[in-house]
N, C-alpha and C positions, 0 to 999 in steps of 0.2 A: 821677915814677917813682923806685925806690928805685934804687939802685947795688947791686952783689954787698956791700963790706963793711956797708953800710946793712939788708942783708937777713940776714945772717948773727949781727947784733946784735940784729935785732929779732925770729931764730928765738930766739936764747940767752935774750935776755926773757921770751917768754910760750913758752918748751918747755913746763910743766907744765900750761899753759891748751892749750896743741896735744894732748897727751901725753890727758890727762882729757877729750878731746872726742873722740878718735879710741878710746879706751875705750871713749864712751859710745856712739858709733855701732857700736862691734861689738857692745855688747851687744847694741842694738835690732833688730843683723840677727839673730843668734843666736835671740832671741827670738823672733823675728817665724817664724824657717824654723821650731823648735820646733812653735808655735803649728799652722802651715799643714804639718805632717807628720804633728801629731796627728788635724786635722781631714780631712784627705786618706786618715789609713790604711783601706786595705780588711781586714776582718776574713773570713778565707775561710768559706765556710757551712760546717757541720757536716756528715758526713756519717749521714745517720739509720739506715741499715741498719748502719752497726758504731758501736754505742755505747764511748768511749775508757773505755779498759782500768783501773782502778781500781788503782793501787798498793797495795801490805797495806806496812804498815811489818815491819821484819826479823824480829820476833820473833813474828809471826803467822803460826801451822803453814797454819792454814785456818780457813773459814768457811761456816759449812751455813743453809740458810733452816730445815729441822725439826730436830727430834731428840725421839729417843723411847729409853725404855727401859724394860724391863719383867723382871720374875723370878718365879718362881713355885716354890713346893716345897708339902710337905705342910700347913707352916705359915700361910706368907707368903704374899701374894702383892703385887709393887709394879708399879706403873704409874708414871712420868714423861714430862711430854713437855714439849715449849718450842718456841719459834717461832724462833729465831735464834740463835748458835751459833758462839762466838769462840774457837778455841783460840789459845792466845798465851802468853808469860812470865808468870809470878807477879810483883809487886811485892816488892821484897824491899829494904828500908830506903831507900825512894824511886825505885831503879831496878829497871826490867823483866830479868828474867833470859832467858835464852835456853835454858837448862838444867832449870828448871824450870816447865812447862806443867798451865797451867791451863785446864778450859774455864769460860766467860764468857756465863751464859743468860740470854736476855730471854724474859720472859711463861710461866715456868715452873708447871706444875702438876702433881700426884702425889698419888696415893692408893699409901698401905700398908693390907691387908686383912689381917687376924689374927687368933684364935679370939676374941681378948678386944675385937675393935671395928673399927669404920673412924677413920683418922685421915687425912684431908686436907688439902693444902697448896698455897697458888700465893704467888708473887712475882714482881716486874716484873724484879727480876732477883737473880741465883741464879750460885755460882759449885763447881764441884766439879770435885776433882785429876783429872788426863790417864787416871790407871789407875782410876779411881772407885772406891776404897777409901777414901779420906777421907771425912770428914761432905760432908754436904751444905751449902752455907751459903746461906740465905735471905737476900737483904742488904735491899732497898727494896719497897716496896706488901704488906709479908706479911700472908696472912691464914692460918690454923690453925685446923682443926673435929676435935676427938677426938667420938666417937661422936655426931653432929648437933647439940655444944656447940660453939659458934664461941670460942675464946681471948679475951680482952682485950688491947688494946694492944699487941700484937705489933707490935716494930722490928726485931728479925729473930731469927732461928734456924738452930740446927745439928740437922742430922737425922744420928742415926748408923744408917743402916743393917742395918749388921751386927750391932749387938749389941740392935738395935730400941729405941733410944731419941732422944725428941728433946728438946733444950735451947733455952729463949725468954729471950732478953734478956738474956743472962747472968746473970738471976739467982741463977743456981744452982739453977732449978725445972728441973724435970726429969721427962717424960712417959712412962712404960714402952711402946711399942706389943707387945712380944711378950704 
């Protein structure tokens, strides 16, 4: 059996071999609780009568499942509708404005009806300003029929409204509907 100075020499020895074992056994408990706290956790059920409440991020006014809109005078007459319905910020040089609201349509469709034709339109989605005085912009899935001629390769379009004209592709084509 060792003596006290005998044992005091022979901690100073292997400290680092003490030291790196007493490490490694807390790692293992560590571990080990980890392990059996993961497998232990109860996850509480759902409750099914209240569905949890869906966050809008900050810059979203609101959001509607339809939307419809429609005008009529002696001339015109327009129909729009869409299935979904995001008002929110504009992108404006990579960031969402909070000042500037846009709304944001999926599965859009519209007829303009005017002395000189029918011109109809759908897109999967479709984005037009807060006051709806801007174009309209047709962004993805567009398809375009002026009087029962379906367009070519339409990537999207601007429908102006007011002054009844619509623009494809940028290419500077440009479709009179008045």
């Amino acid at each position: 059996m060792l003596d006290l100075p005998e044992k005091i020499a022979w901690l100073t020895r292997n400290r680092s071999r003490l030291l790196l074992g007493s490490i490694l056994i807390a790692v293992i408990v560590l571990l080990f609780m980890v392990v059996r706290s993961s497998l232990l956790r109860v996850k509480p059920a759902a409750d099914p009568v209240q569905p949890a409440a869906r966050v809008l991020p900050d810059d979203v006014e609101g959001v509607l499942t339809t939307f419809s809109y429609s005008e009529a005078d002696d001339e015109v007459k327009i129909k729009i509708s869409g299935k979904r319905v995001v008002r929110r910020g504009r992108r404006l040089l990579g960031l969402r404005s909070n000042l500037v609201k846009t709304n944001f349509i999926e599965e859009l469709t519209g007829t303009v009806r005017t002395s000189r034709g029918t011109t109809t339109f759908a897109a999967d989605q479709a984005e037009w300003d807060a006051q709806s005085t801007g174009p309209l912009l047709l962004k993805k899935g567009v398809s375009v029929t002026i009087n029962d001629k379906p367009l070519p390769q339409v990537k999207h379009a601007r429908i102006y409204l007011k002054s009844g004209v619509i623009e494809i592709n940028d290419d500077g084509k440009s479709y009179p509907m008045k």
